[in-house]
N, C-alpha and C positions, 0 to 999 in steps of 0.2 A: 667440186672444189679444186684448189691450185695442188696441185703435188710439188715439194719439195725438190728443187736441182741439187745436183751432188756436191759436195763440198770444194772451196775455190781457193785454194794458195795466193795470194795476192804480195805478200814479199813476207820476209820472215822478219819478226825484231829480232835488233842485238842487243845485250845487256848493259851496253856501256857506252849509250845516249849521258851525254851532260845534261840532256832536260830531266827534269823531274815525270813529265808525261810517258807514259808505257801505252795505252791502250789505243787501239784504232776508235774514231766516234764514225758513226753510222747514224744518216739523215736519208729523207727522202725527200724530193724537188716538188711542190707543188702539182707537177705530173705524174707522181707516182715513182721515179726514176732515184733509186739505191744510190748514194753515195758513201764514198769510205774517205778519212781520212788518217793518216796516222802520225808519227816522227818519225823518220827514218835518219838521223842525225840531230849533230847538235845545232846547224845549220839549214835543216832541210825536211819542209812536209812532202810526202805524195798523198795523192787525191788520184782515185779511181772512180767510176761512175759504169753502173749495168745497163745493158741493150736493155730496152722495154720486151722486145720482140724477143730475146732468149733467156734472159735474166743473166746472163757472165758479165761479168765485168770483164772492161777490157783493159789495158795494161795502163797502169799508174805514171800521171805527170808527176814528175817529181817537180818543186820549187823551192826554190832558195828563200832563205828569210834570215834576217839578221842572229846570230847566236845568242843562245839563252833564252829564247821564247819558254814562257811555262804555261801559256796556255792557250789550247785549239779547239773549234768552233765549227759547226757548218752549222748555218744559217739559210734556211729554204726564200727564194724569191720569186718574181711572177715566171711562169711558166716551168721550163725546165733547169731553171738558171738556180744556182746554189752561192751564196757566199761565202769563203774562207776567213774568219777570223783567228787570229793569233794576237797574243798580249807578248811585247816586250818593251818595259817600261807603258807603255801605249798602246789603244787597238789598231791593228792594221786590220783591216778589209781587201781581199781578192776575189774579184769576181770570176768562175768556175762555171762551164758549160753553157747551153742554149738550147 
């Protein structure tokens, strides 16, 4: 069986996002490959994604995205590619890794 890697800081939240969103969503890519995302502002998701080969994630892109988004998305697609969704007013789509 797999054994558990030790636990991974990846950014802290702060309390006082203007989104209504708190939680990181956690997907995995068609190839098995962890992805995180979370709000790290009231303008701004990061999106991290784990080595297959060690399981760590490695440090988080942050992206910009218009203010007040309330709702986020990963969405698995062929191979190891991931989609970003966010709702504000509208879906936006950001395509994420390879």
């Amino acid at each position: 069986g797999r054994r558990l890697s030790e636990p991974q800081t990846l950014s802290r939240l702060t309390d006082n996002l203007g989104t209504r969103l708190t939680g990181p969503h956690i997907a995995l890519s068609r190839s098995g490959r962890p992805y995180a995302a979370w709000p790290a502002d009231d303008d701004r998701i990061e999106v991290a994604r784990a080595s297959l080969s060690s399981d760590r994630f490695g440090p988080p892109q942050r992206i910009h995205v218009p203010p007040g988004y309330d709702q986020l998305q990963l969405i698995p697609t062929r191979g190891d590619a991931m989609l970003l969704a966010y709702v504000r007013h509208v879906w936006h789509l950001l395509a994420y890794g390879e």
